[in-house]
DSSP file (Angstrom, degrees, kcal/mol; ACC not computed):
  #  RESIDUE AA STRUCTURE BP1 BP2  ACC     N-H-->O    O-->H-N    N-H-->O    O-->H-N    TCO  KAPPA ALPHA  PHI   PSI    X-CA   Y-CA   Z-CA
    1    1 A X    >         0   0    0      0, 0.0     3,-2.8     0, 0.0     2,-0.8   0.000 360.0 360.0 360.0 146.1  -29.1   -3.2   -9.2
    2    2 A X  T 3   +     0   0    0     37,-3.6     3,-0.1     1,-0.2    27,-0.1  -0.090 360.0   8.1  32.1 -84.3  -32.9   -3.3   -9.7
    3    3 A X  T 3  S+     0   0    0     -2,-0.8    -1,-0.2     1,-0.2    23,-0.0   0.664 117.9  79.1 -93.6 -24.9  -33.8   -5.3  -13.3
    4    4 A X  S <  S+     0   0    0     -3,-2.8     2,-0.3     2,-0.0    -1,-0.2   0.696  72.6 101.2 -87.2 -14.1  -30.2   -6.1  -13.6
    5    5 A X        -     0   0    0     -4,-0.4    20,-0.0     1,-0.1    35,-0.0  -0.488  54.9-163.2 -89.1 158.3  -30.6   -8.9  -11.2
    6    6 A X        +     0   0    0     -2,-0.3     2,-0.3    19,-0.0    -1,-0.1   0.658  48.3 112.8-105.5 -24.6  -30.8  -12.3  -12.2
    7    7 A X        -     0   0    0      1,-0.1    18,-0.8    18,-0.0     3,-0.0  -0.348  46.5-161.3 -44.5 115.9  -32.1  -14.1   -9.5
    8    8 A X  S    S+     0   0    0     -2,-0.3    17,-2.5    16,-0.1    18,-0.2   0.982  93.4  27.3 -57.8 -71.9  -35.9  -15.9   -9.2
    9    9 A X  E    S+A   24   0A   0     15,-0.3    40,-0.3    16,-0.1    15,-0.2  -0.460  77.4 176.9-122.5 160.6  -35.7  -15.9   -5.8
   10   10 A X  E     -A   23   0A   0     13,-1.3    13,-1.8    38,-0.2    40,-0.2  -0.827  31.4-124.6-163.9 135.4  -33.6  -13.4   -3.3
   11   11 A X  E     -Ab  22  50A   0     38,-1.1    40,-1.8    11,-0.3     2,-0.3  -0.644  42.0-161.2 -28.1 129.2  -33.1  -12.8    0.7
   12   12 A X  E     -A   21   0A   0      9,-1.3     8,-1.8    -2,-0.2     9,-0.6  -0.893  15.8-158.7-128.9 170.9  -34.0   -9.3    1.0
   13   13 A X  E     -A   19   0A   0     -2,-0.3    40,-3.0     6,-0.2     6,-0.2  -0.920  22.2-118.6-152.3 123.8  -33.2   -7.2    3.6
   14   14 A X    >   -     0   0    0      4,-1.4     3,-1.2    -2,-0.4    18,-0.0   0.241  31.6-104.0 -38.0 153.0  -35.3   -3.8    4.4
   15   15 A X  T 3  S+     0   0    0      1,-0.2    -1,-0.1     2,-0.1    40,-0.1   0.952 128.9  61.2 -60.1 -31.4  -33.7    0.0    4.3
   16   16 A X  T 3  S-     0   0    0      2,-0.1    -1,-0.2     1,-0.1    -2,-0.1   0.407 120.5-116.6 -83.4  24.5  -33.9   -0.5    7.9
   17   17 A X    <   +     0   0    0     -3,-1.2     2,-0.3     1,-0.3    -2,-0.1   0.986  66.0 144.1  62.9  63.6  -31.4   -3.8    7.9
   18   18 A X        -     0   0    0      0, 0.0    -4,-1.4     0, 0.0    -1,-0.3  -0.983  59.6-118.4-117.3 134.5  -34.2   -5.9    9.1
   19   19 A X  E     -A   13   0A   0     -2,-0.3    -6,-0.2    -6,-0.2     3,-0.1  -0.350  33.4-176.8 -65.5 126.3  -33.9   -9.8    7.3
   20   20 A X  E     -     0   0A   0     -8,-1.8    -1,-0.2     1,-0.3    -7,-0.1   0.362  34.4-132.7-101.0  -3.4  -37.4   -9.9    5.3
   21   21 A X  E     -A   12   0A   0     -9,-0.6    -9,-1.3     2,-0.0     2,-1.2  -0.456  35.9 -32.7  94.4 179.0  -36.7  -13.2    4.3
   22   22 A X  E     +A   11   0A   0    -11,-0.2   -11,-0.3    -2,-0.1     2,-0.2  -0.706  63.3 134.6 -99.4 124.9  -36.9  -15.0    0.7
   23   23 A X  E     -A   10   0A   0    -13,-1.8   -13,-1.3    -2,-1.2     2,-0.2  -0.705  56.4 -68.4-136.2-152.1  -39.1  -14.2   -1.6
   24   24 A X  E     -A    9   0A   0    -15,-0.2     4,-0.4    -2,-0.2   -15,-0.3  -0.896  45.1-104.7-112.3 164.6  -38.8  -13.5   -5.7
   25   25 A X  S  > S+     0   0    0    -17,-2.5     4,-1.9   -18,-0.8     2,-1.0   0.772 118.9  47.6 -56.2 -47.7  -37.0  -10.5   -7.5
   26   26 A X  T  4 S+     0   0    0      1,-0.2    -1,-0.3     2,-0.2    -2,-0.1  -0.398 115.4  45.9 -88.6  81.2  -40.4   -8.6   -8.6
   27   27 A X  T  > S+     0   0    0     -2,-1.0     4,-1.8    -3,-0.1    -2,-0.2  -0.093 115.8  46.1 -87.1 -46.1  -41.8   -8.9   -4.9
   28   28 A X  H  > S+     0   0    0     -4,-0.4     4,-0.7     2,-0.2    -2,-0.2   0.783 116.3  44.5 -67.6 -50.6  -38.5   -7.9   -3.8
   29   29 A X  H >X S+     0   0    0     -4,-1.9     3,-2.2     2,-0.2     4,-0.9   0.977 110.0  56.2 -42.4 -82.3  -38.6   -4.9   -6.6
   30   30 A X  H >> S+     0   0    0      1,-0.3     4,-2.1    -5,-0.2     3,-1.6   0.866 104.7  51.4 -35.5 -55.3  -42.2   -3.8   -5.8
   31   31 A X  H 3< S+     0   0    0     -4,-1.8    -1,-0.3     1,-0.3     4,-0.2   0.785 112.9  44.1 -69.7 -18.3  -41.2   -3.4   -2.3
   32   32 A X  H << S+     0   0    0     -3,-2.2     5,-0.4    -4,-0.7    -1,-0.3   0.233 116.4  47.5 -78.8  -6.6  -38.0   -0.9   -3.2
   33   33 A X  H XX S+     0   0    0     -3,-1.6     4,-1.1    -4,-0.9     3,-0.6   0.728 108.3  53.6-104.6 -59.2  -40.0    1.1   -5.8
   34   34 A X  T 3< S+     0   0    0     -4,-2.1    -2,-0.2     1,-0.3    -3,-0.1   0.728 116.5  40.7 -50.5 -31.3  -43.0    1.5   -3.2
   35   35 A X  T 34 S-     0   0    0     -5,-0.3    -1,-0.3    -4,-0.2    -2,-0.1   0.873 115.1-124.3 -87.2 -45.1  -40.2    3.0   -0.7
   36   36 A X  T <4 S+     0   0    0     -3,-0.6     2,-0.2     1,-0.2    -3,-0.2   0.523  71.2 120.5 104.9  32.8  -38.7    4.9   -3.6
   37   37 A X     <  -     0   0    0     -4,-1.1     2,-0.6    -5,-0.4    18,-0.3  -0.726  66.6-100.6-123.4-178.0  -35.6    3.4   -3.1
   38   38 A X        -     0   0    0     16,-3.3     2,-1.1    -2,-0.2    14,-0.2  -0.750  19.2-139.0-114.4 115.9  -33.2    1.3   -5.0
   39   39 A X        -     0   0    0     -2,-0.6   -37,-3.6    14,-0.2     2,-0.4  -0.552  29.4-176.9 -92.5 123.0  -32.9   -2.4   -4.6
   40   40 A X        -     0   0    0     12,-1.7     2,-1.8    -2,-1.1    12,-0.3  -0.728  30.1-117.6-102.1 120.5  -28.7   -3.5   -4.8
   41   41 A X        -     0   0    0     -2,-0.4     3,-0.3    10,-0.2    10,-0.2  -0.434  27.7-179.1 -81.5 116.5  -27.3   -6.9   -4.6
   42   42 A X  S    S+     0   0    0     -2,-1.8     2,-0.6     8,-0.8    -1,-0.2   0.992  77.5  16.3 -49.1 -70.2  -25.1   -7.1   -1.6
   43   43 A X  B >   +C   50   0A   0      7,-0.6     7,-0.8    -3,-0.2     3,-0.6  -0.747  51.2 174.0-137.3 117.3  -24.2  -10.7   -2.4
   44   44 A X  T 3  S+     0   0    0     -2,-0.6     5,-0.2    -3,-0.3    -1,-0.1   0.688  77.4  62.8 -86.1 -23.8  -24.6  -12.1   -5.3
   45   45 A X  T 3  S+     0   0    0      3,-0.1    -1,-0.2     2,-0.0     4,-0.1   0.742  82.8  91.9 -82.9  -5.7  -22.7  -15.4   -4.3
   46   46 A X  S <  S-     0   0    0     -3,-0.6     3,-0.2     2,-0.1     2,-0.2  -0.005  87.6 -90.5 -49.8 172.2  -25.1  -16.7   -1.5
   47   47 A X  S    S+     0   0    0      1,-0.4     2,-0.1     2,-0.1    -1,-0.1  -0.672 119.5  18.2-150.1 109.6  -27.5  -18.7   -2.0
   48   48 A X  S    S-     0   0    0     -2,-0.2    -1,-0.4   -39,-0.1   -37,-0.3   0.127 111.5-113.4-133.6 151.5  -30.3  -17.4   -2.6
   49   49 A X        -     0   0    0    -40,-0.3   -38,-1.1    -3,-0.2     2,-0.3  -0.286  31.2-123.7 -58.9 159.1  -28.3  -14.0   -3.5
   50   50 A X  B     -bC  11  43A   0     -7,-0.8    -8,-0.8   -40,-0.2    -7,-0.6  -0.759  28.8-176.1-110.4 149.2  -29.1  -11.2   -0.8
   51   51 A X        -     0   0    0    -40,-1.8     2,-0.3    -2,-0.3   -10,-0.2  -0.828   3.6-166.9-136.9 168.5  -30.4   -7.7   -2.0
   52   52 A X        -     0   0    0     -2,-0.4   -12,-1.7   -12,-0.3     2,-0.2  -0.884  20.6-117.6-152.2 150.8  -31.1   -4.8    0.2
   53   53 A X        +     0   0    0    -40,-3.0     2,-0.2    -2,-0.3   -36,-0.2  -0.843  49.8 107.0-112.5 170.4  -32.8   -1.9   -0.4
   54   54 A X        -     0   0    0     -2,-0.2   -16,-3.3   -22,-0.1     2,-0.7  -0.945  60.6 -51.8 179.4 153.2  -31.4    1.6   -0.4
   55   55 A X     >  -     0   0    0    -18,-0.3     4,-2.1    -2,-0.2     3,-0.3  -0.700  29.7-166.3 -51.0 113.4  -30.4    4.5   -1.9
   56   56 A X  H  > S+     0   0    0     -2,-0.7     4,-1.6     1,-0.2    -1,-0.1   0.764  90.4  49.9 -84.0 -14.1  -28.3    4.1   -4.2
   57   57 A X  H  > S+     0   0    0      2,-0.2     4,-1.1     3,-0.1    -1,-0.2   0.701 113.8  55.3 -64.4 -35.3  -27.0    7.7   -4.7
   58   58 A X  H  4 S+     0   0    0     -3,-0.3    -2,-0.2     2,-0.2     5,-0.2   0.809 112.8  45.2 -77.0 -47.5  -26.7    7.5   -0.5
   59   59 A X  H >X S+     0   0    0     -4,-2.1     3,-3.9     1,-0.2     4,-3.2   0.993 107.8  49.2 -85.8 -66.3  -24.4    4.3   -1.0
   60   60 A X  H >X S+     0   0    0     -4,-1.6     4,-1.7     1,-0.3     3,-0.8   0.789 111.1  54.7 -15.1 -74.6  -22.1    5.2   -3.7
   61   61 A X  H 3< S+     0   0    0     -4,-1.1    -1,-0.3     1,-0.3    -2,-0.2   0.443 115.2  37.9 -78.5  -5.5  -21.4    8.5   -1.7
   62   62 A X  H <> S+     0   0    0     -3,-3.9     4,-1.9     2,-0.1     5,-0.4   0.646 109.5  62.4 -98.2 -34.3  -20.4    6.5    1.6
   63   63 A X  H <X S+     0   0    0     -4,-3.2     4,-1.3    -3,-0.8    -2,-0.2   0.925 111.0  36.2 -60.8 -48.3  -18.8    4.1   -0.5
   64   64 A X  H  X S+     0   0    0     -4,-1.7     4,-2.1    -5,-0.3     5,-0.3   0.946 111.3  57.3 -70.5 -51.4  -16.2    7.0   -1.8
   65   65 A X  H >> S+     0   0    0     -5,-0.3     4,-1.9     1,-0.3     3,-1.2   0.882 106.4  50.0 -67.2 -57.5  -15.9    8.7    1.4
   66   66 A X  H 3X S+     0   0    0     -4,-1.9     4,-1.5     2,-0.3    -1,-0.3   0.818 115.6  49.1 -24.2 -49.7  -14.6    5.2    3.0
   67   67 A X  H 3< S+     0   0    0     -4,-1.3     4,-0.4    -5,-0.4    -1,-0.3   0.933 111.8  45.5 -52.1 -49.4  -12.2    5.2   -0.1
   68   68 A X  H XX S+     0   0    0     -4,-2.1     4,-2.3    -3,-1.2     3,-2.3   0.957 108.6  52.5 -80.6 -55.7  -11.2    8.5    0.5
   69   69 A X  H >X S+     0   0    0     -4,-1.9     3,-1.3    -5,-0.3     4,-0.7   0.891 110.6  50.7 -37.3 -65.3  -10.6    8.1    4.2
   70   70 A X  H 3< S+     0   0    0     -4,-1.5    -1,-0.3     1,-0.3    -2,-0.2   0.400 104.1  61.7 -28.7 -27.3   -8.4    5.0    3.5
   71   71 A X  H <4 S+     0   0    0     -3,-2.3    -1,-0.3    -4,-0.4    -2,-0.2   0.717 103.9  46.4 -73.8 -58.8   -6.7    7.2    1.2
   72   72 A X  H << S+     0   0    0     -4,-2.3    -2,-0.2    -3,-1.3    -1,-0.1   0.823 106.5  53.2 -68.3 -32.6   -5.8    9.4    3.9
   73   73 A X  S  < S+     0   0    0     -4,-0.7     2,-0.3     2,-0.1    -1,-0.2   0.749  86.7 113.3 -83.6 -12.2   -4.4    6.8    6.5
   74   74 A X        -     0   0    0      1,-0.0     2,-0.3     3,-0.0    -3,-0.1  -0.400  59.7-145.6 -76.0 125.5   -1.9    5.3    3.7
   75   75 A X        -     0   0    0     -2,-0.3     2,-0.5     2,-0.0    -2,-0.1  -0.639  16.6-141.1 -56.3 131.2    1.8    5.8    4.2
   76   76 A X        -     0   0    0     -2,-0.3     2,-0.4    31,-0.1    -2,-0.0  -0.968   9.8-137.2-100.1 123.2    3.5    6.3    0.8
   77   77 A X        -     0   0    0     -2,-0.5     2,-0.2    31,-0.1    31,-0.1  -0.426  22.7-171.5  -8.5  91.1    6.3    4.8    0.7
   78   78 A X        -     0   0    0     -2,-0.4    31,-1.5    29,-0.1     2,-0.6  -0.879  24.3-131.5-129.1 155.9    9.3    7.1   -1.0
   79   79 A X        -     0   0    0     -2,-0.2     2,-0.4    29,-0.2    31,-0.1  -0.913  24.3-159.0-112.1 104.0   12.8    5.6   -1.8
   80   80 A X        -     0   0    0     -2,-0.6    31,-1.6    29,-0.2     2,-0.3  -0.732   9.3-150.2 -89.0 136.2   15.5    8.4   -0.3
   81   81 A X  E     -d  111   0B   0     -2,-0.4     2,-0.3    29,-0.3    31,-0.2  -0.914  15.7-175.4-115.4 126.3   19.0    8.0   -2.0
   82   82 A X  E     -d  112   0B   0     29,-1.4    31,-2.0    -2,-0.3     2,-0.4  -0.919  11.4-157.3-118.9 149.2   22.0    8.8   -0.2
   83   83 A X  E     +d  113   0B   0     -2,-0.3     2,-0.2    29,-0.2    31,-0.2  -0.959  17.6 172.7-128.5 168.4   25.3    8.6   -2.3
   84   84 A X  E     -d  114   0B   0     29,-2.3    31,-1.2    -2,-0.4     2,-0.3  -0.860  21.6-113.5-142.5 167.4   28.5    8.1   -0.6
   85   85 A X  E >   -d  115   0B   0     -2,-0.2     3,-0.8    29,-0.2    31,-0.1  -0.868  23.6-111.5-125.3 156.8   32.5    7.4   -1.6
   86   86 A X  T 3  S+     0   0    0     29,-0.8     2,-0.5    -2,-0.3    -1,-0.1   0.939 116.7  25.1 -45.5 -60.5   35.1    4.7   -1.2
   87   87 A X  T 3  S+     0   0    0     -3,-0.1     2,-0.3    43,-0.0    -1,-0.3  -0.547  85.2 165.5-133.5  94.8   37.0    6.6    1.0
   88   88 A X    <   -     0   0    0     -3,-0.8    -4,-0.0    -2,-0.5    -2,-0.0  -0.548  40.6-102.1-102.5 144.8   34.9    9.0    2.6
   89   89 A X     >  -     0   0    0     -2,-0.3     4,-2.2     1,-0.1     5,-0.2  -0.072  24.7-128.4 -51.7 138.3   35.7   11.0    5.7
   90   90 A X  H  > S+     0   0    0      1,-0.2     4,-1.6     2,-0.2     5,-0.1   0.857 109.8  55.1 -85.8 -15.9   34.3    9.8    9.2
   91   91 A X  H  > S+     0   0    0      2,-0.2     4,-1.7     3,-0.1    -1,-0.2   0.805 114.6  47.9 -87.7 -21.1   32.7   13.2   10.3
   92   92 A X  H  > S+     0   0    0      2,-0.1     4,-1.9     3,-0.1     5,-0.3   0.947 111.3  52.6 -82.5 -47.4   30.8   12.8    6.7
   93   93 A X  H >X S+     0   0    0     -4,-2.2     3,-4.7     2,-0.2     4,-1.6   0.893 100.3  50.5  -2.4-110.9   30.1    9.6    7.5
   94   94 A X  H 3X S+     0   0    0     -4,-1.6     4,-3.0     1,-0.2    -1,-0.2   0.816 112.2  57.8 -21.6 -58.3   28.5   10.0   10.8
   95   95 A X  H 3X S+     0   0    0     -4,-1.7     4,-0.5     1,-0.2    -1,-0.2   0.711 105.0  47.7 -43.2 -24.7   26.3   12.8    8.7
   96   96 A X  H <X S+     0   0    0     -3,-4.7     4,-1.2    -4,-1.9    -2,-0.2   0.893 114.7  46.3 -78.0 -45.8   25.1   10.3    6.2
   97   97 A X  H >X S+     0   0    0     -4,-1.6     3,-2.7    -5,-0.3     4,-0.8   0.991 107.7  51.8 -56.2 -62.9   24.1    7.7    8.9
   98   98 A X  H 3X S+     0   0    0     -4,-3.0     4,-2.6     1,-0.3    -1,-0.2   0.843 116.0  42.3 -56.5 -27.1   22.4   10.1   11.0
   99   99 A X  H 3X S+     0   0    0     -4,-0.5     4,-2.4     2,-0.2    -1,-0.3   0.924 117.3  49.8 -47.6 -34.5   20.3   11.2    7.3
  100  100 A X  H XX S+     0   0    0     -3,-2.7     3,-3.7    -4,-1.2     4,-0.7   0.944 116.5  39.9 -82.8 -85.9   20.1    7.2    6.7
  101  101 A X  H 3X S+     0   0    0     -4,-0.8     4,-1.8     1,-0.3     5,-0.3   0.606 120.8  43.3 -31.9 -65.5   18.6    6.8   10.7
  102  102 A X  H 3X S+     0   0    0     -4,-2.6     4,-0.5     2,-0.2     3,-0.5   0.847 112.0  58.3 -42.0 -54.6   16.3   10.2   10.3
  103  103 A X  H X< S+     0   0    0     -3,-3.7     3,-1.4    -4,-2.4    -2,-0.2   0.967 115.5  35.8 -56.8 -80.8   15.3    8.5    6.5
  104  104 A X  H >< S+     0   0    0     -4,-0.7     3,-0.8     1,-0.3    -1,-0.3   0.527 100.3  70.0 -24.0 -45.9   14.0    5.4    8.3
  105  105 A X  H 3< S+     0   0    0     -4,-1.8    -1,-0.3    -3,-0.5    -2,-0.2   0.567 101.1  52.8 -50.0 -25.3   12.5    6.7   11.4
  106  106 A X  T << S-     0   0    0     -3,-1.4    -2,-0.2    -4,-0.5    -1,-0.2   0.192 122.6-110.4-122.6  15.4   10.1    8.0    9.1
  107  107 A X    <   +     0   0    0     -3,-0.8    -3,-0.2     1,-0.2    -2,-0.1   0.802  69.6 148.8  40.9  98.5    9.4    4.1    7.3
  108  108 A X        -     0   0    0      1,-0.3   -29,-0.2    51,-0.1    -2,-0.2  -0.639  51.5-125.7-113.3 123.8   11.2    5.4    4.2
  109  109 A X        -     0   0    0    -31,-1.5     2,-0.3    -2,-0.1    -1,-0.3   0.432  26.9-150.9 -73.3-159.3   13.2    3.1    2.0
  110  110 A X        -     0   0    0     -7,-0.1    49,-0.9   -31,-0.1     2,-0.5  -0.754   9.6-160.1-149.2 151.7   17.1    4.3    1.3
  111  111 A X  E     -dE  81 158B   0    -31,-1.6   -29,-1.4    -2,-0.3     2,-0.4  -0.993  13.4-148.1-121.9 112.6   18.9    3.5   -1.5
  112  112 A X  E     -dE  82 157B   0     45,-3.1    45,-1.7    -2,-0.5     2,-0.4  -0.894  12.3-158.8 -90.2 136.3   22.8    3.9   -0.6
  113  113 A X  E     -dE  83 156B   0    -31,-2.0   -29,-2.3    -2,-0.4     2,-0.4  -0.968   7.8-172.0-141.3  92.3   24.6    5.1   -3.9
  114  114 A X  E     -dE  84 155B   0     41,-2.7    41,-3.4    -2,-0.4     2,-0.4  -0.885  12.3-166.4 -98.9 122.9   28.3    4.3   -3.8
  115  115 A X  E     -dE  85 154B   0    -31,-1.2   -29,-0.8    -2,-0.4     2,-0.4  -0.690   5.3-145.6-106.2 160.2   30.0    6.0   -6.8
  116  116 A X        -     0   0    0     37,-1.5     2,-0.3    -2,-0.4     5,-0.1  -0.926   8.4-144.9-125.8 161.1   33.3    5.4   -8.0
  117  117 A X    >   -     0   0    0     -2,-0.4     3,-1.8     1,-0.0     2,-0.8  -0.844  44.0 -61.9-113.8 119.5   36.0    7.5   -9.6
  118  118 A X  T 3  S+     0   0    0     -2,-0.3    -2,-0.0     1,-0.2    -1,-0.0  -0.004 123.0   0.9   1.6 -69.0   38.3    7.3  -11.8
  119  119 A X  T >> S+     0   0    0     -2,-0.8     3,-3.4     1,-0.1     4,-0.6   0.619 112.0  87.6-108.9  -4.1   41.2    4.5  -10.7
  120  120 A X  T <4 S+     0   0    0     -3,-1.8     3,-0.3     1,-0.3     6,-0.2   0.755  78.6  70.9 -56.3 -17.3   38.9    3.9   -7.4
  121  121 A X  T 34 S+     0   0    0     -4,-0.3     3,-0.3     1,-0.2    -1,-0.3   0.675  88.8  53.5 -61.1 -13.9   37.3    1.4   -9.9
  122  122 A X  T <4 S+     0   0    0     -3,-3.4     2,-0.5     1,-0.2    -1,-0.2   0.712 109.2  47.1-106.3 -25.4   40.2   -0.6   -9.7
  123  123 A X    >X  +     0   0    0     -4,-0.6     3,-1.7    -3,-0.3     4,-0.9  -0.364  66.3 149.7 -98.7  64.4   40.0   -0.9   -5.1
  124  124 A X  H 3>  +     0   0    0     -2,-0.5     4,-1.6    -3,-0.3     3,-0.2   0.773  56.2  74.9 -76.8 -20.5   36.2   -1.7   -5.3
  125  125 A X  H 3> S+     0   0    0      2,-0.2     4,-2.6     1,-0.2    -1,-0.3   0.794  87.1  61.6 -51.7 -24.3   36.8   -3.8   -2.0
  126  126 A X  H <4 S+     0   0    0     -3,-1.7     4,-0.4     1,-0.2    -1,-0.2   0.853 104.2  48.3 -88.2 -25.0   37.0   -0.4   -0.2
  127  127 A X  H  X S+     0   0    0     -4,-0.9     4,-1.8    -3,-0.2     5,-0.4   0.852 107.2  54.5 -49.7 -36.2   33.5    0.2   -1.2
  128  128 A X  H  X S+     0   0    0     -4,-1.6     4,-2.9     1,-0.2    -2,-0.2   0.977 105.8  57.6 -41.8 -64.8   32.5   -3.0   -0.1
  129  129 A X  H  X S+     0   0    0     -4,-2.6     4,-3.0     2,-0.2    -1,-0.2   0.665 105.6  41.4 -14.0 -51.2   33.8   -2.0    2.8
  130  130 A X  H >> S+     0   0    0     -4,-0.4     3,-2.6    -3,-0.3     4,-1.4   0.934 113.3  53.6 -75.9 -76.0   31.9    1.1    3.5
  131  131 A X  H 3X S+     0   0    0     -4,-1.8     4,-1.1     1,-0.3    -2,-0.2   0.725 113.8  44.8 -52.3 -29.6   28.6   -0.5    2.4
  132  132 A X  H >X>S+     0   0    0     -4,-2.9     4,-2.3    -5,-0.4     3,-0.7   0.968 112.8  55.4 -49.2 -54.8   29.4   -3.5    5.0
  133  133 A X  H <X5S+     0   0    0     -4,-3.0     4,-1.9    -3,-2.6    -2,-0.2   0.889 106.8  44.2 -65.2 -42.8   30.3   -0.9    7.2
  134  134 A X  H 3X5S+     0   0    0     -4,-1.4     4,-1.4     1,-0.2    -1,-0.3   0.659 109.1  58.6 -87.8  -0.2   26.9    1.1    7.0
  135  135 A X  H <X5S+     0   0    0     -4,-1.1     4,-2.0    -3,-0.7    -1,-0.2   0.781 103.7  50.2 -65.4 -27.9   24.8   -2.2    7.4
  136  136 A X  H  <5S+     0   0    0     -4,-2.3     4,-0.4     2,-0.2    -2,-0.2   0.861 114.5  47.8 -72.5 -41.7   26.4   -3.1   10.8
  137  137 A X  H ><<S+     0   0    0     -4,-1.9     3,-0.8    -5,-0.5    -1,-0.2   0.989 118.8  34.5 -58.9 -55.0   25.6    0.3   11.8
  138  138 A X  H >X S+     0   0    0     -4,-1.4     3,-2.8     1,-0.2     4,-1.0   0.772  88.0 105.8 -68.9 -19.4   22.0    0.4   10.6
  139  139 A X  G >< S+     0   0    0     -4,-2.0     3,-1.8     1,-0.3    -1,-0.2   0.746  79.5  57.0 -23.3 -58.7   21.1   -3.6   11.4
  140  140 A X  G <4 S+     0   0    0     -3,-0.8    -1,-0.3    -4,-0.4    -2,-0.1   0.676 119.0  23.1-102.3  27.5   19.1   -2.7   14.2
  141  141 A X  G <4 S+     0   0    0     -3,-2.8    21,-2.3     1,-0.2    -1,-0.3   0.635 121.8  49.0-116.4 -20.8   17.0   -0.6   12.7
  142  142 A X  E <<  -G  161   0C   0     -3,-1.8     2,-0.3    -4,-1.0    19,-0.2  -0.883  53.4-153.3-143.9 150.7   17.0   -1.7    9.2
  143  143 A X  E     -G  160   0C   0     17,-4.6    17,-3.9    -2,-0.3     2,-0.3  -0.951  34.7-120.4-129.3 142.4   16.7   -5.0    7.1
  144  144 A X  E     -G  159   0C   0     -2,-0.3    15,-0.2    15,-0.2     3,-0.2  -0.645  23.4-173.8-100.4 133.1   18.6   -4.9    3.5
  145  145 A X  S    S+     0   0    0     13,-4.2     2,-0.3     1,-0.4    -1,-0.2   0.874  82.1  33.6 -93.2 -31.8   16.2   -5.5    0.5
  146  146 A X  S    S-     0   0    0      3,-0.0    12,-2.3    12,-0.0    -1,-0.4  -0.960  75.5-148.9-145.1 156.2   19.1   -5.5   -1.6
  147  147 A X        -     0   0    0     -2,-0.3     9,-0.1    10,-0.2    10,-0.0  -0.381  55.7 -69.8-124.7 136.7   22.4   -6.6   -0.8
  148  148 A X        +     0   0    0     -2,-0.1     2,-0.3   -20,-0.1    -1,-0.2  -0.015  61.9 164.0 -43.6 111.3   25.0   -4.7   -2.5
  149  149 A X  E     -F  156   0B   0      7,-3.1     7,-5.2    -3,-0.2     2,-0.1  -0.915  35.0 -97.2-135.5 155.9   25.5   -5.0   -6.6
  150  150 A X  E     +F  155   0B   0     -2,-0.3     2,-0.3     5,-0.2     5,-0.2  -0.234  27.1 178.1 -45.8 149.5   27.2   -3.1   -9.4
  151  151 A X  E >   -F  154   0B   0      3,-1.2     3,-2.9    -2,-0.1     2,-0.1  -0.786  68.0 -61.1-155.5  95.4   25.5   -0.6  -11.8
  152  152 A X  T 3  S-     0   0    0     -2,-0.3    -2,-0.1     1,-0.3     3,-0.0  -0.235 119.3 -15.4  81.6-120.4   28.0    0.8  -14.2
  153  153 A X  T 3  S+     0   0    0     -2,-0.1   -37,-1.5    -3,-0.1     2,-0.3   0.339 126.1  72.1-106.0  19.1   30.8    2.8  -12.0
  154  154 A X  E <   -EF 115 151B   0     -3,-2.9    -3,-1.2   -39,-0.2     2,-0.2  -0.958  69.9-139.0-144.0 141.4   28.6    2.9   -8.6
  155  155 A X  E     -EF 114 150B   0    -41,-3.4   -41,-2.7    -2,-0.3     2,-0.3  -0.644  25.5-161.2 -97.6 148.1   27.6    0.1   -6.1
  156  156 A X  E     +EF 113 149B   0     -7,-5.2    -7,-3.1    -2,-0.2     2,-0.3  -0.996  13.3 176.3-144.6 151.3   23.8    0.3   -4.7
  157  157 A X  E     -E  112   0B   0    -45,-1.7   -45,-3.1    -2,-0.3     2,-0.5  -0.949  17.6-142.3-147.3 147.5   22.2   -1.1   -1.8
  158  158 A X  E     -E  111   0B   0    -12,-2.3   -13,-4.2   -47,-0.3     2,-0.5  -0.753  11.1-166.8-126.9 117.6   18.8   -0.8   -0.6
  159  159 A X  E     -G  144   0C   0    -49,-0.9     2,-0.3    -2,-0.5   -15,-0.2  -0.559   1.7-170.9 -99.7 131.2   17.6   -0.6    3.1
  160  160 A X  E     -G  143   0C   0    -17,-3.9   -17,-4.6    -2,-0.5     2,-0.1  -0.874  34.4-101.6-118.0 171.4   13.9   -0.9    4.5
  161  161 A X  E      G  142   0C   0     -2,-0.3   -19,-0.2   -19,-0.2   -56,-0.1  -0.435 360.0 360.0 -73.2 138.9   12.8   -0.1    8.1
  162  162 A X              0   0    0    -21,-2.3   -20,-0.1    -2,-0.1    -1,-0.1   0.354 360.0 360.0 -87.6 360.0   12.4   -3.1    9.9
């Protein structure tokens, strides 16, 4: 901005975005102080680098409100955990999916959290089971980010919206 640029020679371009051409940095200067405005390098890799004048208090304060808008349109992401059991009931079941389905609709990650229980450590195929069982159900909706591993006494699997 102003003194800080390093350029002899510059493309300069008026407050009203009209191309002024090249000329050198105090010609360029002179013509931003005479306005009362602030001359910014746009692009500093061209060549010869391009300046505009401007306000610079004016640009900064568009510059954030464009930040902030952007701000506004981002989905955040959240990771919803459902936990479930080796040999879980089918009307709870059906309740979990339809959470899972809801969870998803609404491009939110799921974590499915199958714990196991005392000697249920020892039939861990009938977790498998289940967690097989609630990928065929969700496939068409849903793509696994990760494919079902141990932690401790509880299997986890993670599903995103496809």
């Amino acid at each position: 901005m102003n003194e800080d640029i390093r350029a002899a020679q510059v493309r300069l371009i008026d407050q009203d975005g009209e191309m002024q051409g090249v000329m050198s940095i105090r010609d360029a200067l002179h013509r931003a102080y005479a306005s009362g405005l602030d001359l910014l390098e746009i692009s500093p890799n061209a060549e010869p680098p391009v300046v505009k004048i401007l306000d610079f208090g004016k640009f900064k304060y568009e510059q954030q409100k464009k930040k902030n808008e952007a701000k506004k349109k981002q989905k955040v992401i959240e990771i919803k955990e459902i936990k479930v059991r080796p040999n879980i009931d089918e009307n709870d079941y059906q309740v979990k999916l339809r959470a899972m389905k809801m969870f998803i609709d609404e491009g939110d990650k799921v974590k499915v959290t199958l714990r196991f229980r005392g000697r249920e450590m020892a039939h861990q195929e009938l977790g498998v089971k289940v967690l097989e069982r609630i990928r065929t159900d969700m496939d068409t909706q849903t793509k696994v980010e990760q494919m079902p591993r141990m932690e401790n006494r509880q299997m986890v699997m993670v599903l995103t919206p496809r």
